[in-house]
C-alpha positions in Angstrom: 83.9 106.5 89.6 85.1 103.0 90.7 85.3 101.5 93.5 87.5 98.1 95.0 86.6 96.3 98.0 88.5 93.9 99.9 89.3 92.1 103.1 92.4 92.3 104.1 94.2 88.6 104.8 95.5 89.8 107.8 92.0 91.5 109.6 89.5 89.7 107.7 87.3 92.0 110.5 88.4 95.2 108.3 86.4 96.4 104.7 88.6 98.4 102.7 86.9 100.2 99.8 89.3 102.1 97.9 87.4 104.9 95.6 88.8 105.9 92.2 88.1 108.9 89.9 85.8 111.6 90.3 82.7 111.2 93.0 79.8 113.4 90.9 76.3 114.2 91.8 73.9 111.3 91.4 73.7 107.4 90.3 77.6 107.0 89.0 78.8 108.8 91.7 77.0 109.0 95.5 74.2 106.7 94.6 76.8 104.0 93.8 78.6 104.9 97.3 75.0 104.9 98.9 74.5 101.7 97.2 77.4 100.1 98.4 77.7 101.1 101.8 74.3 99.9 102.1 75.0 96.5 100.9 78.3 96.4 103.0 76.4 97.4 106.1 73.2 94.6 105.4 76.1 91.8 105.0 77.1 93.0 108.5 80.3 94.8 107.7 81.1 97.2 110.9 84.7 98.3 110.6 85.7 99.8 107.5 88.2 102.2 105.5 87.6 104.2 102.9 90.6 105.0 101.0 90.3 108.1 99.3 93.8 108.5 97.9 92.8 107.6 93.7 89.6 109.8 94.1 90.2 112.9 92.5 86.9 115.3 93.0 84.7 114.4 95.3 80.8 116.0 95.0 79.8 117.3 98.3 77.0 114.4 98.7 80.1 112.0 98.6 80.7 113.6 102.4 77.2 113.2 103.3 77.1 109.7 102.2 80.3 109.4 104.4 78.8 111.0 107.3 75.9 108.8 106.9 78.4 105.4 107.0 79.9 106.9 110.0 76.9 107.2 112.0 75.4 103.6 111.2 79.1 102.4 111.3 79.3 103.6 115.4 75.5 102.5 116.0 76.1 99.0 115.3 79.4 99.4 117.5 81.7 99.6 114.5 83.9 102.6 113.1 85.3 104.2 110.0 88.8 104.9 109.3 89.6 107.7 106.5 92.8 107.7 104.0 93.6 111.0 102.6 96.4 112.1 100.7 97.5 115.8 100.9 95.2 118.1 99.2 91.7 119.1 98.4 89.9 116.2 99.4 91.8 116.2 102.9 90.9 119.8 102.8 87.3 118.8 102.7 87.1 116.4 104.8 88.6 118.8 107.5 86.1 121.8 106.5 83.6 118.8 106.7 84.5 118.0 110.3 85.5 114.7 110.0 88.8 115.3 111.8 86.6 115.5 114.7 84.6 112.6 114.6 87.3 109.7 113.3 90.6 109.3 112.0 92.0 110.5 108.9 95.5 109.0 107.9 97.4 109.0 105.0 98.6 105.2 104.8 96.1 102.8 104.4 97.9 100.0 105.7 98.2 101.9 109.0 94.7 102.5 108.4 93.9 99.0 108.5 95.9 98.2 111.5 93.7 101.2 113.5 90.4 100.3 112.4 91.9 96.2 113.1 92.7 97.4 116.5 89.1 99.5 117.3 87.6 96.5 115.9 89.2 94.7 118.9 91.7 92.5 116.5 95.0 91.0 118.2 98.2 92.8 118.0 
């Protein structure tokens, strides 16, 4: 698994980390994501979206460590924005119940913009 993080130029409020290639079971897979959403959250990063769209098999503590981000996310007043592409990890993520709690898109441009826009961004 890999992962790229960025800022986009045009909501510099907004973390995108993209993940790509299988999410397994311990320190190259969740404990990297646990690792890095730590570090993102300590440098004060609150709005974020985590593309999804080059990860191909995600291990079910992947979702936990997502559930996890979302709940410090939204106690520091922040949120998390999902991108999904058709398939089995937007499968998951709805068995998961993460349809319920944020959004899920497809696009992550348009993901941007909505996490820009909960993050209180101009239009």
């Amino acid at each position: 698994m890999e992962t790229t993080i960025y800022y986009p130029t045009e909501h510099p409020e907004v973390t995108v980390v993209e993940v790509h290639g299988d999410v397994t079971v311990g320190e190259s897979g969740c404990g990297v994501l646990s690792r890095l959403f730590g570090s993102l959250l300590a440098g004060g990063d609150r709005f974020m979206v985590v593309d999804l769209h080059a990860a191909s098999e995600i291990a079910e503590g992947a979702y936990a460590e997502l559930l996890g981000l979302y709940g410090r996310l939204r106690l520091r007043g922040g949120d998390l924005v999902l991108v999904a592409p058709p398939g089995e990890v937007l499968k998951a993520l709805h068995a998961v119940g993460f349809d319920k709690l944020t959004l899920i898109l497809d696009d992550t441009e348009m993901a941007v913009e909505q996490a820009a826009v909960k993050a209180g961004a101009p239009q």
